[in-house]
C-alpha positions as CSV (number, residue, x, y, z in Angstrom):
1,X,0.0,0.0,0.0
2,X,1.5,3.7,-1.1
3,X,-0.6,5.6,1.7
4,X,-0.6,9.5,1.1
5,X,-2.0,11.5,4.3
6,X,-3.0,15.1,3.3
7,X,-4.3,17.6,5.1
8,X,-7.5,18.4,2.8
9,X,-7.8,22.6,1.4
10,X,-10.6,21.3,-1.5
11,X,-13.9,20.5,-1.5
12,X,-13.5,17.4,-3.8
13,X,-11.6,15.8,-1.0
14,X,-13.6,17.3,1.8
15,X,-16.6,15.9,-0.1
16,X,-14.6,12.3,-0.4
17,X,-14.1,12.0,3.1
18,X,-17.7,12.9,4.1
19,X,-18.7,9.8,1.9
20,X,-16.2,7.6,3.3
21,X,-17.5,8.7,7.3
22,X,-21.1,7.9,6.0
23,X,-20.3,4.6,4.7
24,X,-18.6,3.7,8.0
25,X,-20.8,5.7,10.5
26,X,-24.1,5.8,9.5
27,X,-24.6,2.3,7.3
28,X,-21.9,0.4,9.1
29,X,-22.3,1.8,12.8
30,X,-25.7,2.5,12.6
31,X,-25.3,6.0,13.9
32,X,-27.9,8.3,13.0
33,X,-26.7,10.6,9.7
34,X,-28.0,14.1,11.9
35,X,-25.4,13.5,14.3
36,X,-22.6,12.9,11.8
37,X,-21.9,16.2,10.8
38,X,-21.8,19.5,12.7
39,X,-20.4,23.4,12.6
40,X,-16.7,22.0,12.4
41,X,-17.5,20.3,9.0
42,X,-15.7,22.7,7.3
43,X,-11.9,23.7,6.3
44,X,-12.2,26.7,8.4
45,X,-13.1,25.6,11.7
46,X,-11.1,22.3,11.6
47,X,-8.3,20.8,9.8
48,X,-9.7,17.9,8.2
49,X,-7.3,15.3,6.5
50,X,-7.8,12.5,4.5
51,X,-6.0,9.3,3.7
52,X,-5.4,7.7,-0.1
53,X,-4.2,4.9,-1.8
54,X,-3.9,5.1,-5.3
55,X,-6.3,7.7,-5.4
56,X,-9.4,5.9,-3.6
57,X,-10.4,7.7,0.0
58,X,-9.6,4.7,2.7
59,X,-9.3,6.7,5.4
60,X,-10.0,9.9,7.5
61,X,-10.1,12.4,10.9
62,X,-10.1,15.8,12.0
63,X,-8.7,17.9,14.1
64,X,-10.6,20.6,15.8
65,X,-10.0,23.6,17.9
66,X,-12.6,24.3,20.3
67,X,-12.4,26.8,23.5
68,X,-10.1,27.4,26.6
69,X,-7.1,25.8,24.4
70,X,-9.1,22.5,24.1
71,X,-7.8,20.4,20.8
72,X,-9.8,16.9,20.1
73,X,-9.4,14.3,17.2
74,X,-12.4,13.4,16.0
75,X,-14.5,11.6,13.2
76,X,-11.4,9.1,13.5
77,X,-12.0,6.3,10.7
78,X,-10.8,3.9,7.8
79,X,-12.5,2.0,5.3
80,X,-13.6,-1.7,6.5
81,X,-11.5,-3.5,4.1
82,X,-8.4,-1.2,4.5
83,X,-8.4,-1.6,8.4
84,X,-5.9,-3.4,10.5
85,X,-3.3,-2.7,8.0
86,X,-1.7,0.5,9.8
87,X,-3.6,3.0,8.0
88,X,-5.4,4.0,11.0
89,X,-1.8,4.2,12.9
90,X,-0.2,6.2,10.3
91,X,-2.8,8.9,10.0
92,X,-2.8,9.7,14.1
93,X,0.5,9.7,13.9
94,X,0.5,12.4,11.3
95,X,-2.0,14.0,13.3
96,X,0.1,13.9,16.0
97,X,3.4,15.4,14.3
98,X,1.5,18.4,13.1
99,X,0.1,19.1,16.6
100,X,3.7,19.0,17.9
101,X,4.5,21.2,15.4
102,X,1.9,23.6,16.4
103,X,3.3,23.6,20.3
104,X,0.1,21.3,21.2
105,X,0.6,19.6,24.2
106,X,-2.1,17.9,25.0
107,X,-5.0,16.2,22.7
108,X,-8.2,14.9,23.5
109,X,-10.8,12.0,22.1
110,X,-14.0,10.5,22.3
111,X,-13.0,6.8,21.6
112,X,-15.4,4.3,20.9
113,X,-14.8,1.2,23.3
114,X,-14.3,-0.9,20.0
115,X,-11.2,1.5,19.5
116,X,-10.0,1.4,23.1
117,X,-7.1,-1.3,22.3
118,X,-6.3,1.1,19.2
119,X,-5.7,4.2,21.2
120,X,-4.1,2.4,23.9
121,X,-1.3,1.7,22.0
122,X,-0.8,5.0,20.6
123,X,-0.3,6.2,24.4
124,X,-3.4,7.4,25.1
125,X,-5.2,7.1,28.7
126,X,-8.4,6.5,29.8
127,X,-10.5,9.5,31.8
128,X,-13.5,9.5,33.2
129,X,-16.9,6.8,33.1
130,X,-18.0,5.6,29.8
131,X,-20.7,7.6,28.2
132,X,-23.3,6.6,25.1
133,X,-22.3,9.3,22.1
134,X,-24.6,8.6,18.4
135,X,-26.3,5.3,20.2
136,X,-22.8,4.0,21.0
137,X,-20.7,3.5,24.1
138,X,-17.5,6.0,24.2
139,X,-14.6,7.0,26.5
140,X,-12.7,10.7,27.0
141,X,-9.3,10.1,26.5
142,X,-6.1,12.0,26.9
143,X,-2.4,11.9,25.1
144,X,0.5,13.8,26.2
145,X,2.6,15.4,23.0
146,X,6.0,15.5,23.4
């Protein structure tokens, strides 16, 4: 796999990735399609970034800037027969790098409990009880950047 991870500034990609988190979301996950997109849907309130492989969309997440400093990385996923081959890795990781590179030193998520394992072993920790987000069972969680 030749995995390019882009940061997205066009609305042919923003529109790609937006297909990809319905297909995964809302017909794979059942979560309802009203609760899939918000305000930060757009490339000037978040930094949305997108994952290719010869040129199909297999993967996606955003970061996003809300108040009082707070960063999270959200709408986290991969296409189902691209996943457990590192694509979901590699694209936190460049998430990661570019909040470094910004001076961020602390990012947040609302991990599914699927995902737990996932984010575990990117260095991420537990916070809080679990709590039901779009019909499913999530967890806060916190990483320290370095």
């Amino acid at each position: 796999m030749n995995l390019i991870i882009k940061e997205i500034n066009t609305p042919e990609d923003l529109i790609k990735v937006f297909k990809l988190r319905i297909e995964v979301f809302t017909f794979e996950q059942n979560c309802p399609i009203e609760e899939e997109f918000d305000l930060y849907d757009n490339l000037s309130k978040s930094s949305q970034f997108i994952v290719e492989n010869e040129g199909e969309c297999i993967g996606t997440a955003r970061i996003t800037f809300y108040a009082k400093n707070k960063i999270k990385i959200e709408r986290v996923c991969v296409k189902k027969d691209k996943r457990n081959m590192n694509v979901g890795s590699e694209l936190m990781k460049r998430l990661h790098y570019n909040l470094v590179k910004d001076e961020v030193k602390v990012v947040e998520i609302s991990a599914q409990m699927s995902a737990l394992k996932f984010y575990k072993n990117l260095g991420y920790l537990e916070e809080g009880p679990t709590y039901l987000e779009a019909g499913l069972e999530h967890i806060k969680m916190i990483k320290k950047l370095t």
